[in-house]
Each structure stands twice: as C-alpha cells, then as structure tokens.
C-alpha positions in Angstrom: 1.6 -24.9 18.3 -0.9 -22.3 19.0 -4.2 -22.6 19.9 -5.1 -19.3 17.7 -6.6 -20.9 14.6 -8.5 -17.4 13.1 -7.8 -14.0 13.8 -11.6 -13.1 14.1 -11.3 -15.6 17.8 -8.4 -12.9 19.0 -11.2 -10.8 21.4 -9.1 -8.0 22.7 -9.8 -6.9 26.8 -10.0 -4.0 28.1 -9.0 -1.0 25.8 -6.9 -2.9 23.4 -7.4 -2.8 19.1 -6.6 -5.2 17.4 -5.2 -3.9 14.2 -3.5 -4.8 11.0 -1.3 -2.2 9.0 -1.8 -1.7 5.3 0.5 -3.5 3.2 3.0 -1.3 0.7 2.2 -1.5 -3.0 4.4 -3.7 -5.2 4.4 -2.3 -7.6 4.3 1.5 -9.2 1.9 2.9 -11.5 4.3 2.2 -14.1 4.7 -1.1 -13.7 7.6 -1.4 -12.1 8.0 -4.0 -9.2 9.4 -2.8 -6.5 11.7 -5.0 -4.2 10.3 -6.1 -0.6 13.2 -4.7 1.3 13.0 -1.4 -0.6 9.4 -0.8 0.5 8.5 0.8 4.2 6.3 -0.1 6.9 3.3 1.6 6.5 1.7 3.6 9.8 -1.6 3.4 8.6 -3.6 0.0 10.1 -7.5 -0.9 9.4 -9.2 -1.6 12.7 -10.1 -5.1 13.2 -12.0 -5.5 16.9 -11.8 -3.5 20.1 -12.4 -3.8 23.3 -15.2 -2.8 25.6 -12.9 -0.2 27.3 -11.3 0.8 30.6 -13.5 1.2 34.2 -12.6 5.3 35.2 -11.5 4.4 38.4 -12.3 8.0 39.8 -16.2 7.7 38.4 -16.9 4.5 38.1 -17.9 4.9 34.6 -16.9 2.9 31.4 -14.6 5.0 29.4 -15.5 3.1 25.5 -12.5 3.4 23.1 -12.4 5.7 21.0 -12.3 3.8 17.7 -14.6 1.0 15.9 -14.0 -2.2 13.9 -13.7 -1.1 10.2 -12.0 2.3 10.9 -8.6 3.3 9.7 -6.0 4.4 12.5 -2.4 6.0 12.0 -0.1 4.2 14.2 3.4 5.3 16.0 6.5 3.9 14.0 7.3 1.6 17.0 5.1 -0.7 19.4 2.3 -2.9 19.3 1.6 -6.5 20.6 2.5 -8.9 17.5 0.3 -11.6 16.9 0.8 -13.8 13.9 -1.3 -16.1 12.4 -0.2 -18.2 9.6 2.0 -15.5 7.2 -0.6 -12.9 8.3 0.8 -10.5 11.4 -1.3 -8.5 13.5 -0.8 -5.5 16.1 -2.4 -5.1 19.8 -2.2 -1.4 20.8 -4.0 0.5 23.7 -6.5 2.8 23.1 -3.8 5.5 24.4 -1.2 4.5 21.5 -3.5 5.2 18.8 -1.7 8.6 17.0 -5.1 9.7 14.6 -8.5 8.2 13.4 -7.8 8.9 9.5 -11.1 9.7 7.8 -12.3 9.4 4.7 -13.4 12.1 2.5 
C-alpha cells in the first residue's frame, strides 16, 4: 500500500520535475477510434512541481531549474522516475533530462 494518496503531496528535491506526458488522442477528426496499442507515447509532458534546485558546488549559489509548474516540456523517448497513483502515472526527471521548454504561440 502506499502512503502517496495525491499527486499534488509528491514535492520533488533538489532539481527534479515532476511531470505528466500528454495523453494520445482517441480518436481522429473523423471519428474514427483509434486502438490503444496503435497509439504512441507522446514526448510532450505538462510540468506539474519542481524543485528548488541544485547548490553550485564551485559558487555556492543556488542554480533554480530551469522550468516552472504549468509549462510544457519535450521529454527524451526513454527515462524518467515512474510514479503511479491510482490509473494516473507520473514522470520524475532532472532538470538536465529535460530536451526543450515548448512554448506557446
């Protein structure tokens, strides 16, 4: 049994993100429903928390992550921390492991 109850009590430490990729559609403008096993992984992910970042042990200074809660990421095919809650699954990467911040325009 696990003691994880909510994803929004998963804090993440250090330069971690907590992420959760973007689901495939269903279903094609047509209409047409499309298999679960015929659709693929997406590599996009919505950012869900981060953590305060890593100590630069040259400086001293905090080095902040470089994404926030709410943005949209592009991940790398393979890798991640999974963390599943319920039917719900959920990604830990590092800061470093983050490919691009996908904007929106």
């Amino acid at each position: 049994m696990s003691a994880i109850k909510n994803i929004k009590s998963v804090i993440p430490l250090l330069d971690r993100i907590l992420v959760q990729r973007l689901k495939p559609q269903t279903q094609t403008a047509s209409g047409i429903y499309i298999p679960e096993k015929n659709t693929e992984k997406l590599n996009e992910a919505d950012v869900l928390a981060v953590g305060p970042g890593i100590t630069d042990i040259r400086t001293g200074n905090l080095v902040e992550t470089s994404v926030k809660a709410g943005d949209r990421v592009l991940l790398p095919p393979f890798g991640g921390s999974p963390i599943k809650i319920g039917e719900e699954e959920y990604l830990l990467f590092r800061d470093g492991e983050i490919l691009a911040k996908i904007t929106k325009e």
